[in-house]
C-alpha positions in Angstrom: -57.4 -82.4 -42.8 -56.2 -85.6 -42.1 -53.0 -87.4 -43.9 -53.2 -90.6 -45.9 -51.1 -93.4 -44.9 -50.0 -94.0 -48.7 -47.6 -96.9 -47.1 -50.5 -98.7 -45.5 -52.8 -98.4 -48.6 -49.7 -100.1 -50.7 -49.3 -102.7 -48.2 -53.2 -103.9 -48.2 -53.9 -107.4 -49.9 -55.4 -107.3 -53.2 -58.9 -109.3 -52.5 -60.1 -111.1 -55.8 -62.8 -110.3 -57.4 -66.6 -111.9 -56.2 -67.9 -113.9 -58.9 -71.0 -111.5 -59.1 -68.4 -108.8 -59.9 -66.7 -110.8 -62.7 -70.6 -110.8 -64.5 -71.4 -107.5 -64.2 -68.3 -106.7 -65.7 -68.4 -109.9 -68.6 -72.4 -108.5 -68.7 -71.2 -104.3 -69.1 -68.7 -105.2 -71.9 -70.6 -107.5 -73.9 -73.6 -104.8 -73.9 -71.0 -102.0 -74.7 -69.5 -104.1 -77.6 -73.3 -105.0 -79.0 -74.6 -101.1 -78.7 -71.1 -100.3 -80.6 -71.9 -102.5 -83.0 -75.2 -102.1 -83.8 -74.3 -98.0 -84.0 -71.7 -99.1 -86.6 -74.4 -101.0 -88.6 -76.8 -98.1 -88.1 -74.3 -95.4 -89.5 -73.2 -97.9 -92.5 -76.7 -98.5 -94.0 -78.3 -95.0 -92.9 -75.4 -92.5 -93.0 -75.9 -88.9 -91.3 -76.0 -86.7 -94.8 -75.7 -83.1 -93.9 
């Protein structure tokens, strides 16, 4: 196997994120937060009765 430089991985610039990356992330946490959401609602008006 080969060995990791670990120092050379530390060293490496940081590149900013592309602005398609900084919507797909805006995009995946606004869906996330709406699904959660609407499950809350769900679970308030029509609760799970064992």
């Amino acid at each position: 196997m080969s060995q990791i430089d670990l120092k050379a991985e530390q060293d490496a610039a940081v590149e900013p994120l592309l602005p398609i990356e900084k919507k797909l992330i805006g995009w995946s946490l606004g869906i996330g937060i709406v699904f959660l959401i609407v499950l809350i609602a769900i679970n308030h008006f029509l609760p799970i009765k064992i």
